[in-house]
C-alpha positions as CSV (number, residue, x, y, z in Angstrom):
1,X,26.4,-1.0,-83.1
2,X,22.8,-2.0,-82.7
3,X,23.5,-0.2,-79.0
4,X,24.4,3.1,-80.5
5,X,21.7,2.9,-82.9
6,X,18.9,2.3,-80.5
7,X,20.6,5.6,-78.6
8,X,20.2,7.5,-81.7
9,X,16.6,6.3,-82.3
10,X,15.8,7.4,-78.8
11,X,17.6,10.8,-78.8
12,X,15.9,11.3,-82.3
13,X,12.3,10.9,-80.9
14,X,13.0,13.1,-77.7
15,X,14.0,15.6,-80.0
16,X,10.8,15.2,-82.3
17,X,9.0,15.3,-78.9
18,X,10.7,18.8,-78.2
19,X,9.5,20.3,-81.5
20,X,6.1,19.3,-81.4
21,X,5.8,20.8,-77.7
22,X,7.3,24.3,-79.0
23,X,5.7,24.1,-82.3
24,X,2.4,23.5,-80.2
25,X,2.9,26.5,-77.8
26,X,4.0,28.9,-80.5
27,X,0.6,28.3,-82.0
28,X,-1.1,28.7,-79.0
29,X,0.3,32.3,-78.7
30,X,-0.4,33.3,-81.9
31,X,-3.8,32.3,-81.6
32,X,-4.6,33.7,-78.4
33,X,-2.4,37.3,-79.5
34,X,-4.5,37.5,-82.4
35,X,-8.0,36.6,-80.5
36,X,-10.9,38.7,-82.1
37,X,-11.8,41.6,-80.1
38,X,-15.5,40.0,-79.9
39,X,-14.0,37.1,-78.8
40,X,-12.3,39.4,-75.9
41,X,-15.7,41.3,-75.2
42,X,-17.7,38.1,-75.2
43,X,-14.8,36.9,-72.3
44,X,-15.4,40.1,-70.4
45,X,-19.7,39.8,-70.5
46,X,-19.5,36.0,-69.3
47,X,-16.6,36.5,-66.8
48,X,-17.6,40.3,-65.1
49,X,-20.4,41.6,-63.0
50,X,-19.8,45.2,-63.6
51,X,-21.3,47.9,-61.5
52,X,-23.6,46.5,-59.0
53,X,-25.1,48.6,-57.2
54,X,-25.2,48.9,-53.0
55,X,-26.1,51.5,-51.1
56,X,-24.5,54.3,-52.2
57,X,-21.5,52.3,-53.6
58,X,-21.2,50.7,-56.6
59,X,-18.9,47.8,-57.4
60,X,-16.8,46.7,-60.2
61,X,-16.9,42.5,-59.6
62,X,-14.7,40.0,-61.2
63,X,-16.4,36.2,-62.1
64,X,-15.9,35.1,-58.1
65,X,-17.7,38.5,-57.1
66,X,-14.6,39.8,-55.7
67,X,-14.3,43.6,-55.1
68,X,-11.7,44.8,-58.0
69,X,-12.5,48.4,-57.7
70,X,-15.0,50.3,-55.4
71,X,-16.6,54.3,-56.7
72,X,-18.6,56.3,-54.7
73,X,-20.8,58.1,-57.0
74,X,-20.8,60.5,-58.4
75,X,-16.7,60.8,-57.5
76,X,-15.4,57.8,-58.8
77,X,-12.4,58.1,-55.9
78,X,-10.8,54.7,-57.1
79,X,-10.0,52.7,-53.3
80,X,-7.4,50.2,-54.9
81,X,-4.5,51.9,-57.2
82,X,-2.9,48.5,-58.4
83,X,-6.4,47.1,-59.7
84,X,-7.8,50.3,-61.0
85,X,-4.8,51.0,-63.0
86,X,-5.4,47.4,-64.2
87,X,-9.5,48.2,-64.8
88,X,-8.0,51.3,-66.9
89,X,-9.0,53.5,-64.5
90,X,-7.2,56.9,-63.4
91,X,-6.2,57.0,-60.0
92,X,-5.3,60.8,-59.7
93,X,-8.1,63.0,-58.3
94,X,-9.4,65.7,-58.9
95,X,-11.7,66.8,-62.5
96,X,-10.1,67.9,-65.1
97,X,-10.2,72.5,-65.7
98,X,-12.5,72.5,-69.1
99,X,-10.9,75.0,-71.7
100,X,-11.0,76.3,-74.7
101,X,-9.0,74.1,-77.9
102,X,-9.0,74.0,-81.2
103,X,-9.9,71.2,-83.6
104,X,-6.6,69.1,-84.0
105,X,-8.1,68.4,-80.1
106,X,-10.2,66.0,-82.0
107,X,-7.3,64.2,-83.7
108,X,-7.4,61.9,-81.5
109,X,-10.9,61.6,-80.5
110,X,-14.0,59.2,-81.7
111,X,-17.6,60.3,-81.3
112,X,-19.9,57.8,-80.4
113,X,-23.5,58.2,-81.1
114,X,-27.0,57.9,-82.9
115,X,-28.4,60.2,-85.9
116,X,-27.8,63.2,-83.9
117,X,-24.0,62.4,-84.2
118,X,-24.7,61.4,-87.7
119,X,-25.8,65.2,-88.2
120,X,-22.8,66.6,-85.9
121,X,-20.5,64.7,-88.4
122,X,-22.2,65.8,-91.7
123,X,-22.5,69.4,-91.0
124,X,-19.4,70.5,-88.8
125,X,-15.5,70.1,-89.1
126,X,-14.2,68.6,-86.4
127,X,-10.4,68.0,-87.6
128,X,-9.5,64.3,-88.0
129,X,-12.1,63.2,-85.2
130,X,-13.4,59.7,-86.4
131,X,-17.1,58.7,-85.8
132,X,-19.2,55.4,-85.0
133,X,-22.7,57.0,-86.1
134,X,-25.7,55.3,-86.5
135,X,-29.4,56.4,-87.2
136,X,-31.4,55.2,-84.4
137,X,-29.1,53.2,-82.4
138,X,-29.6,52.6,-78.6
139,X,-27.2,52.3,-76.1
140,X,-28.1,48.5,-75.3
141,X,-27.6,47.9,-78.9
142,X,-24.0,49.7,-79.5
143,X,-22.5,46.6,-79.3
144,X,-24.9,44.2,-81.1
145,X,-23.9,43.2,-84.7
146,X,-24.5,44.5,-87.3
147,X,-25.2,47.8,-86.1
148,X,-22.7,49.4,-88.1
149,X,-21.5,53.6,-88.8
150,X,-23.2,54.8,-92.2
151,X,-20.0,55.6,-93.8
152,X,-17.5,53.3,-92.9
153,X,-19.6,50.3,-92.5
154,X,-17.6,49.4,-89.2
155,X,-19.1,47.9,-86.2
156,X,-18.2,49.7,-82.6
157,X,-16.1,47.0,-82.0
158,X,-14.1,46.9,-85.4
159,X,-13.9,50.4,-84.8
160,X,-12.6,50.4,-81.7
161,X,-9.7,47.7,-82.6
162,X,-8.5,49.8,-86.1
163,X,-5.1,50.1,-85.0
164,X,-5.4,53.4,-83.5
165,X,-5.2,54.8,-80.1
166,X,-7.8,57.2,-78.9
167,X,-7.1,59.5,-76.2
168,X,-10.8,60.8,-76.2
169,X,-14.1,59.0,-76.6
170,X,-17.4,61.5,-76.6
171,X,-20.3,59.5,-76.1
172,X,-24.1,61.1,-77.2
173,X,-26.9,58.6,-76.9
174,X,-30.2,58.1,-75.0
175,X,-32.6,59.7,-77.4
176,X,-33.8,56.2,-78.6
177,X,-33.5,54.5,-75.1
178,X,-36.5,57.2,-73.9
179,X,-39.5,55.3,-74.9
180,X,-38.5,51.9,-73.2
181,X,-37.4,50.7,-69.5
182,X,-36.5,52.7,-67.1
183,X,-33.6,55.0,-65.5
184,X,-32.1,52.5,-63.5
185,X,-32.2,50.5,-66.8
186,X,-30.7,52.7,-69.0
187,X,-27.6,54.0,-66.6
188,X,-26.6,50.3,-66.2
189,X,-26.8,50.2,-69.9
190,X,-24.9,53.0,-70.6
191,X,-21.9,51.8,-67.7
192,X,-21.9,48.7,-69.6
193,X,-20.9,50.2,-72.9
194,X,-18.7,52.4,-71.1
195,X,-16.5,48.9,-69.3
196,X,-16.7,47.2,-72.9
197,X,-15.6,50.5,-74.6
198,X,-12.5,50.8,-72.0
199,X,-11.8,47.1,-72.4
200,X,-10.8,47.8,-75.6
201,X,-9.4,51.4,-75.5
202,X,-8.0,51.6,-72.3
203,X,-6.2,54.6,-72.4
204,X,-9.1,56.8,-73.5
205,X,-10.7,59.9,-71.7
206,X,-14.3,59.3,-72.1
207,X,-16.8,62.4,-72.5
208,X,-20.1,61.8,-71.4
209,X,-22.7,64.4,-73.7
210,X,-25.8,65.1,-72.3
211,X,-28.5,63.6,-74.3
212,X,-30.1,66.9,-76.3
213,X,-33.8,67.7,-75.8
214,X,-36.7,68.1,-77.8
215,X,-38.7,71.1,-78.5
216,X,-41.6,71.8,-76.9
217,X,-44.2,71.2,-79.9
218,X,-42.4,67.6,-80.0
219,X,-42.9,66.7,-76.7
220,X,-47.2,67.9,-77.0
221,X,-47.4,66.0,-80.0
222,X,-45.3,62.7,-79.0
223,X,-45.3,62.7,-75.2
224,X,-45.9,58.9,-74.6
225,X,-42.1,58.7,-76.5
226,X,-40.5,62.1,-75.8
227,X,-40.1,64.0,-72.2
228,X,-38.3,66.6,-71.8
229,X,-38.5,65.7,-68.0
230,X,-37.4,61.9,-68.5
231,X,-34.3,63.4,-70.7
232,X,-33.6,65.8,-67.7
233,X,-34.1,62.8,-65.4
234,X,-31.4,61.0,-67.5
235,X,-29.1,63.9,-67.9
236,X,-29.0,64.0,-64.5
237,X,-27.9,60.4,-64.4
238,X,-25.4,60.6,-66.8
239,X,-23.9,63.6,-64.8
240,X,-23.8,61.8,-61.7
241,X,-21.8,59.2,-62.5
242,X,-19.3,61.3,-64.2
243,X,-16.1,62.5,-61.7
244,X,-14.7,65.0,-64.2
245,X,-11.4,62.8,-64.9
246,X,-12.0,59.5,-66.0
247,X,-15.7,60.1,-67.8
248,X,-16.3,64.0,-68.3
249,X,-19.8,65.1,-68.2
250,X,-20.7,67.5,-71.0
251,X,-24.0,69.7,-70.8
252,X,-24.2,70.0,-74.3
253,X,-28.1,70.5,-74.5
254,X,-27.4,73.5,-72.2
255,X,-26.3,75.5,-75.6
256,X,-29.3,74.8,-77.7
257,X,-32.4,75.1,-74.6
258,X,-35.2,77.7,-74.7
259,X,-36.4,79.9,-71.6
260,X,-38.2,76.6,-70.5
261,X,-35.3,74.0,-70.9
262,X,-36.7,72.9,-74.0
263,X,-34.5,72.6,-77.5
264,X,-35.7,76.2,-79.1
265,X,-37.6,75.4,-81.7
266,X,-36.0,77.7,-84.3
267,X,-32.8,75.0,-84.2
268,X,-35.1,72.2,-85.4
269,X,-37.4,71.5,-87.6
270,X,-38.8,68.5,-87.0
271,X,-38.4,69.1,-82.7
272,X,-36.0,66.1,-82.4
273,X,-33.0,67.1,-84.5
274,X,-30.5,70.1,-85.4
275,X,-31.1,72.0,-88.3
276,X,-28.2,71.8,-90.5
277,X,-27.4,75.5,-89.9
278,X,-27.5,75.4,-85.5
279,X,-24.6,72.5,-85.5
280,X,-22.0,74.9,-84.8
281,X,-23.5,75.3,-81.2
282,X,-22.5,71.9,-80.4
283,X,-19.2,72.2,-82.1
284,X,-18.4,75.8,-80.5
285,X,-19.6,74.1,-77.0
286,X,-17.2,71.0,-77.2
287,X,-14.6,73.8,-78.6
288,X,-15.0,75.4,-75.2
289,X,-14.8,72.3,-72.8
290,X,-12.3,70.6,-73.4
291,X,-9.6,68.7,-70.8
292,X,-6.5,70.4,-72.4
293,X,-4.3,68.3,-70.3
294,X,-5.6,65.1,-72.1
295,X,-2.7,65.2,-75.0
């Protein structure tokens, strides 16, 4: 009797054992399912060496400095299709054909970008297209809290991780980045917003916009903080790095530029922003070059 019971004991606390062990790995996956995004971003900046530059190469390393993916700019030709698909990269070549849409194009899109965005949402219609927007943002600080849009109070990354899938992410920043560092400082900048905005929407086209210039009256009065040759310098950058598939280049400024590749002065009034009433060129332009294939 006292046999049998000492068997039961002992089944009993293998049994308890059991539980505690699933019990323990159900947790576990909970937890890590339901990881914050920051969490996951501040993962990706300790264990990735994005983009380092060689030669005329430039490699995407993982934490051991392992090659994962190698670009030649400004293609982009992907060399490894298993880890590129991984790195949500596309591996077909070839840009995409630029044509005209319409706005529920934008149903699906996010625009990314500093007061000039802010301006783009306040005084255009651009369907259902949501927006991260924020006065005087820099690229290096996109993802730094608590820069936050103006309306919806959302940080990139809590906009980024609402529960919806974007399919196209149009990026305008750089304005703010002119007075400080340099070009090689700023591109990297940019790339690295570009990874940590892929990490966390992975299926997204990402439209690069070239960073608008200032009028000619703005850059004689404020030179020391805005060239119109350091924003060409940039915007040629931007484009150079772009392979027409996986980030789209935009010449946006091209619509609103004088004889002299300045902003025309008539479309601002203050040299540095949009008058309410010239929006529509930067609407009609993204109307016009659009990846219609990207559905």
């Amino acid at each position: 009797m006292k046999r049998n019971q000492k068997k039961r004991l002992v089944i009993a606390i293998i049994i308890l054992m059991e539980l505690v062990l699933v019990t323990g790995l159900g947790i576990f996956y909970v937890i890590k399912k339901n990881e914050p995004a920051q969490s996951r971003l501040d993962d990706y900046n300790s264990s990735h060496k994005m983009y380092e530059m060689k030669d005329d190469k430039e490699k995407i390393l993982n934490s051991n400095g392992e090659k994962v993916v190698t670009v030649t700019r400004p293609d982009y030709n992907v060399v490894n299709s298993e880890t590129a698909s991984q790195s949500g990269v596309s591996t077909t070549y070839g840009p995409y054909p630029l044509t005209q849409v319409d706005t529920s194009y934008f149903d699906d899109a996010l625009f990314v970008g500093d007061s000039r965005t802010v301006g783009l949402r306040a005084y255009t219609d651009l369907g259902n297209a949501d927006f991260f927007a924020r006065t005087g943002i820099s690229t290096s600080a996109l993802f730094t809290y608590p820069a936050a849009d103006e309306e919806t109070g959302l940080t990139l990354t809590q906009t980024l991780t609402s529960g919806k899938t974007y399919k196209k992410i149009y990026i305008m920043l750089g304005v703010n980045d002119l007075s400080y560092g340099t070009l090689e400082t700023f591109i990297d900048e940019f790339k690295t917003a570009i990874d940590k905005i892929r990490l966390l929407q992975s299926e997204a086209v990402i439209y690069v916009e070239s960073i608008i210039g200032v009028t000619k009256g703005m850059e004689a009065s404020k030179s020391e903080k805005f060239s119109q040759t350091t924003i060409n310098e940039r915007n040629a950058a931007l484009e150079s790095i772009c392979d027409g598939r996986n980030l789209i280049y935009l010449d946006v400024a091209s619509a609103m530029k004088d004889s002299e590749g300045y902003l025309t002065q008539e479309f601002s009034a203050d040299g540095l922003h949009l008058n309410s009433d010239y929006y529509y060129l930067w609407t009609d332009y993204l109307l016009g070059h659009a990846a219609a294939e990207i559905k």
